[in-house]
Each structure stands twice: as C-alpha cells, then as structure tokens.
C-alpha positions in Angstrom: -34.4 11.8 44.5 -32.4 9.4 46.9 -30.3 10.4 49.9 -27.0 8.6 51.1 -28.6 8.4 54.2 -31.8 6.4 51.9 -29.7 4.6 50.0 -27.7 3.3 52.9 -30.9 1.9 54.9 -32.5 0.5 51.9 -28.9 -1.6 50.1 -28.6 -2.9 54.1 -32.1 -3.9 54.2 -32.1 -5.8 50.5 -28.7 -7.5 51.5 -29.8 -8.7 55.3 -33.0 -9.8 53.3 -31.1 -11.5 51.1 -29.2 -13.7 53.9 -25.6 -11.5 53.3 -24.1 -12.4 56.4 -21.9 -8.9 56.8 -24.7 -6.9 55.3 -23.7 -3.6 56.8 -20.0 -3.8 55.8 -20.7 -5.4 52.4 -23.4 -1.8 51.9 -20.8 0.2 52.9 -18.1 -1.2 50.6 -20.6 -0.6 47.5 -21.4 2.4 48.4 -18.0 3.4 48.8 -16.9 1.9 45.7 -19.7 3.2 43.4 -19.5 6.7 44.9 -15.8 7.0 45.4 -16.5 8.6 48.9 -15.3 7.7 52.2 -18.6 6.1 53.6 -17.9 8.5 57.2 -18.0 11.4 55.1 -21.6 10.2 53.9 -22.4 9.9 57.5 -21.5 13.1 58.3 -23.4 14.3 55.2 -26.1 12.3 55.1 -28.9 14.1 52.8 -26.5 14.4 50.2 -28.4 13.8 47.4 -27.3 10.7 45.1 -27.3 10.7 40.9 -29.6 8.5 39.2 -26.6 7.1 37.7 -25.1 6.2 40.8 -28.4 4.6 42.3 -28.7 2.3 39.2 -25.3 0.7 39.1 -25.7 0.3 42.8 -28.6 -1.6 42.5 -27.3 -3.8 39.7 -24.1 -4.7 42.1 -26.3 -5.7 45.0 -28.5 -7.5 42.9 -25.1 -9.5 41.2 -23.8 -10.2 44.8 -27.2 -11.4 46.8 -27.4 -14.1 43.3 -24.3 -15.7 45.3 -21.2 -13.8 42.8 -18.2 -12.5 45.3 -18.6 -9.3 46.4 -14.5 -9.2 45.7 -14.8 -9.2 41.9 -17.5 -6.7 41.9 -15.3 -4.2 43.7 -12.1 -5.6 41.6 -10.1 -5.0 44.4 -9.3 -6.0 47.9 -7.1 -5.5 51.1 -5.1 -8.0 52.7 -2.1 -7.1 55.2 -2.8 -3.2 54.6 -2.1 -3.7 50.8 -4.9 -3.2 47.7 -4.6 -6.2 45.9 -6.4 -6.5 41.9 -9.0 -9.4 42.0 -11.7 -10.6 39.7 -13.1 -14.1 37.7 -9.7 -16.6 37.7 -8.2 -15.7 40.4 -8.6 -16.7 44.1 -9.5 -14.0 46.6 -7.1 -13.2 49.6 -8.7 -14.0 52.7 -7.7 -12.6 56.4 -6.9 -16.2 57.3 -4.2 -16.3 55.1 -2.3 -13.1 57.1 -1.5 -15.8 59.4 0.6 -17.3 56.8 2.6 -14.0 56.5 2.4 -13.6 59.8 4.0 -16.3 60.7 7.1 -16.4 58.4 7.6 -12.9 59.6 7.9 -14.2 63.1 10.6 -17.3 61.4 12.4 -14.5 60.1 12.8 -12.2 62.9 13.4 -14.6 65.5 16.4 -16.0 63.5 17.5 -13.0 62.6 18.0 -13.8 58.5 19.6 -11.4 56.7 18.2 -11.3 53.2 16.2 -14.3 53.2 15.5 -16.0 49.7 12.1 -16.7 49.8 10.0 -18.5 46.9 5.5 -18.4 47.3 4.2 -21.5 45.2 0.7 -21.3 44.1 0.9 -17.5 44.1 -2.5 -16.3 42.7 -2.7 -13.0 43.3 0.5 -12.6 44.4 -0.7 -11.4 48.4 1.4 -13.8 50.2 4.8 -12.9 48.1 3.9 -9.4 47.6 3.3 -9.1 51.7 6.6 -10.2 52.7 8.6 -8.6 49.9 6.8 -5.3 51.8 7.7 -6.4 55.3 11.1 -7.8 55.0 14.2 -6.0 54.7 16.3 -6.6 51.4 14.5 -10.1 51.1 14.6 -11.7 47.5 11.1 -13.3 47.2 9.8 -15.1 43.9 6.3 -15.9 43.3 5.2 -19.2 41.0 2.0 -19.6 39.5 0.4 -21.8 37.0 -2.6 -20.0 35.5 -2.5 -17.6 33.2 -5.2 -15.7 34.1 -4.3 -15.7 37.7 -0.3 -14.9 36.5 -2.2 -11.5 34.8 -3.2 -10.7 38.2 -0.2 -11.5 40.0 1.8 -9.6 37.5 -0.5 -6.6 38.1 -0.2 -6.6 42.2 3.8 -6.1 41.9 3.0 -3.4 40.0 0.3 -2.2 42.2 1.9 -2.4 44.8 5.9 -1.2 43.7 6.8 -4.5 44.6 10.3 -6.4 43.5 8.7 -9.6 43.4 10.1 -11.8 40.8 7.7 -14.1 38.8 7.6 -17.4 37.3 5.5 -19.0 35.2 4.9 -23.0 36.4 3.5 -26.0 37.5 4.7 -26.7 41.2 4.6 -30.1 40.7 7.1 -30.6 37.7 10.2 -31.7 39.5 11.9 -29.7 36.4 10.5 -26.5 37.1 11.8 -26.7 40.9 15.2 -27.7 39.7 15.4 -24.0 38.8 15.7 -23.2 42.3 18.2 -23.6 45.0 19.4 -22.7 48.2 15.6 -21.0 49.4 15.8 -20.2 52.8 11.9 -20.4 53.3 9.0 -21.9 51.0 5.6 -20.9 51.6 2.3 -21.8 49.8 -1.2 -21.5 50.4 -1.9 -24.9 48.5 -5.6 -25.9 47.0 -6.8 -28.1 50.0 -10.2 -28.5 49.5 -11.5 -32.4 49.1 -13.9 -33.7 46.8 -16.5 -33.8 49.6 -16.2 -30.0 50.5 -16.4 -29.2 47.1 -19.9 -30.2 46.8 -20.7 -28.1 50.1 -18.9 -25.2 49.1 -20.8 -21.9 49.5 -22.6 -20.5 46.0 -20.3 -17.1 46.1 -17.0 -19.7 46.3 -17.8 -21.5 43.0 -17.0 -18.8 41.5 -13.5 -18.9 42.0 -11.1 -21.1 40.2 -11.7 -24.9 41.6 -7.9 -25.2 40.0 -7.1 -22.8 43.3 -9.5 -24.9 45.5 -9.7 -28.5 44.5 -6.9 -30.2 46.5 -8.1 -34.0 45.5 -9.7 -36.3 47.2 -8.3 -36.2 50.3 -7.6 -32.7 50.1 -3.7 -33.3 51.1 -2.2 -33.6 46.9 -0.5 -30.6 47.0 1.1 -31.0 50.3 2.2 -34.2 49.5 3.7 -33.5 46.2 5.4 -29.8 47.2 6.7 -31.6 50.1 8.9 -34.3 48.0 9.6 -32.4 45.3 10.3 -28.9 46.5 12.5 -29.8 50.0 15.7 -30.2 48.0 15.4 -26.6 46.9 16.1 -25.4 50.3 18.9 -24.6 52.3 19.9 -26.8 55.3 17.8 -25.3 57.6 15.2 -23.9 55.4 11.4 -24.1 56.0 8.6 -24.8 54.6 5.1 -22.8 55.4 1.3 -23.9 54.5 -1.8 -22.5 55.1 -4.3 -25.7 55.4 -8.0 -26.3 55.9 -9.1 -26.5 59.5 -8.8 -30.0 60.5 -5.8 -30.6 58.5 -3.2 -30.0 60.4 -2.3 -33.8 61.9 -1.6 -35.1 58.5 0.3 -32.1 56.7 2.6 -32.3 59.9 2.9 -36.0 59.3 3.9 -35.2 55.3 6.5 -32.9 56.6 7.9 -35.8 59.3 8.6 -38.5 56.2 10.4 -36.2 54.1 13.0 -35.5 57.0 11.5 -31.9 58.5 11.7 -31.2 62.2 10.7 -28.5 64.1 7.3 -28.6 63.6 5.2 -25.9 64.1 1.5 -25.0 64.3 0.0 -21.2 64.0 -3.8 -20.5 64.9 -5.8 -17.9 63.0 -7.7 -15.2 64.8 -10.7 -17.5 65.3 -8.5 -19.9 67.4 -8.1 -22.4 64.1 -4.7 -24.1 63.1 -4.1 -22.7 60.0 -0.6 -22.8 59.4 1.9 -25.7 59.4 5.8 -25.2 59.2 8.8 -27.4 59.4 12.5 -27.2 58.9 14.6 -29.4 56.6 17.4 -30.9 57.7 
C-alpha cells in the first residue's frame, strides 16, 4: 500500500537522484497527470491511498524521463501563454521563451493600433505562436505554415484544441513559390531552427529527441533567417514586420540580415532571464 504523500517523497527523491533539474515540479506534473488530481488536493489529502495500477505506470514514466526522453511527450501535452497545446515524438515543444515572441507582436500591434492585422507564423510546429495571437488579438486573420507532416498533425490538432480560426498551410518556407501565395501580411513571425552544427553536438540528451528538422539551423545557425528574410519581405505590406525568436547570442547578425534586405526599425526583446530573444524590423 502507497500513500500520495509516499509516492510524492519517493518520485522527488528518484528524479533529484537522477540529476532532473526541476525535480519537484516535474513529480508533481506525473503525479498529476497519472492520477488526474490536482496535486494541492493530494496535499491536502495526503494518506490517500494510491492503486497498484497507478503506482506502476508512474514508475515506468519516471523511469522513461530520468533515461533523458522529454517529460512533454510523456504528458502529451503542455501550456504555453495559458493555452494546452498537444505535443509528442515530431514535433517541437513550446518553450516559455518563446511567449516573448507573442509577447512582443502583441505589444507591435497594440501600439499601432492595427485593426485586423493579417498575420502569417512560418515554421509553425505546434501551432503555439499562431494559435496565441489568433486568442489575443481582436478579429486578426492569422495563418500558420509548416512543413512536416507529423508536426502539421499536431498543429492541425491545437486549432482544434484550442477553438482556434487559424488557417493552415502545408509548405516549405523557403520555396519562393509557396510564399508567392501570400500578400499584403501586415506582420511575419517565426521561431526559425537556429541551432549550429556545433550546438548540435552539445545539445542536452532529452532535446535529441525532438525533430533536428525543427532545431538544425546549419552551420552557422543563421539559414533560415537568411532565406525567410529575402524571400518572404515581399509578402508584406509597406510597413509590415517581421518577428524571430533567435538563439542567445544571435541577435547582432539576424539584425544585420534584416538591415540588407531594406528593414528599419529594429528592435530587440529580452526574455525573462534578461536574454535577447527576439529580433523585429519593418519593411519599407
């Protein structure tokens, strides 16, 4: 017979152990997730007594996450800007940094005042960064385009999820005839692959699990910013701006990428750890 109050102690103790940096969170999501209980109504309840059942599949999750596999695909889901977004194998996982990104355009959009804003998210994934702003931005008309199939099935899955309006497409942002579709944008964002071939050989074990076709952003980690830059500026309105999310450390050059191809204005956004970690320009 286990307790919640046992089973808490001992999945916090196997996970410090087991160098999980946010041990006590990471216990709590399991439990939560196996259980289907609010954790603070364990707390409150603490000798409730937990099935056998239960106890076993918890164990075989912590086991699967201290071997290094994301703790976000064993849950299946995650949060990011207050919405539950479908994750799992194929797929990259939203990450807080990223609200900065959302953050930021929501700031663009308010200080200017736009009135239904056309808004297109390349590189979508899981659809987080479209879905957000479609959620936090009256009447906007936001499109989402994604490349992977497997990441599409998630995307696809968050609008739904989520009640969103989001429109998808299906394509590889750097065919200059798939952005021919698209015109007159009033804001382009994209949280890019940006990783180089050096920090993919130091990436940690639980991130090679993600798609490297979402990480890998070649050698110098600046492809995709230099490509989306060239190829996608001519869908935008005079005017119109362009948003990234870049690796820390990055900022100098994509802001340079954004000077040659004509864009002024540009901006810099820190995360909540003090990092740059978005760049924005507008195209004249």
């Amino acid at each position: 017979m286990v307790t919640a109050n046992q089973l808490s102690i001992n999945l916090k103790s196997l996970l410090k152990q087991n160098n999980i940096e946010n041990y006590i969170f990471e216990s709590r999501c399991i439990i939560e997730f196996v259980l289907n209980i609010p954790y603070n109504r364990l707390s409150i309840n603490p000798d409730m007594v937990v099935s056998e059942d239960a106890v076993n599949k918890i164990r075989k999750i912590a086991n699967k996450r201290i071997s290094g596999y994301p703790l976000q695909y064993l849950l299946g889901q995650w949060e990011f800007f207050g919405l539950p977004f479908y994750v799992g194998e194929g797929v990259l996982i939203p990450r807080q940094d990223t609200e900065t990104l959302v953050e930021s355009v929501l700031n663009h959009v308010q200080t200017l005042n736009l009135t239904k804003p056309s808004v297109l998210d390349l590189c979508s994934g899981t659809g987080c960064i479209a879905i957000a702003l479609e959620k936090n931005i009256l009447s906007a008309n936001v499109c989402a385009a994604e490349l992977s199939t497997t990441a599409l099935s998630y995307l696809t899955k968050n609008i739904s999820l989520n009640s969103s309006s989001v429109t998808v497409y299906n394509g590889d942002v750097l065919d200059e005839k798939f952005a021919g579709l698209f015109s007159s944008l009033d804001i382009i964002t994209s949280n890019p692959p940006y990783l180089t071939k050096k920090d993919m050989q130091v990436i940690p074990e639980e991130v090679k699990h993600e798609p490297s076709m979402a990480l890998f952003g070649g050698d110098n980690g600046l492809l995709f910013y230099e490509k989306i830059t060239a190829i996608w500026k001519h869908c935008l309105k005079p005017g119109g701006a362009i948003f990234y999310e870049i690796g820390m450390g990055q900022e100098t050059d994509v802001a340079n990428i954004l000077k040659e191809n004509n864009f002024t204005d540009i901006t810099f956004n820190h995360d909540l750890n003090g990092i740059i970690r978005v760049v924005s320009g507008v195209y004249n």
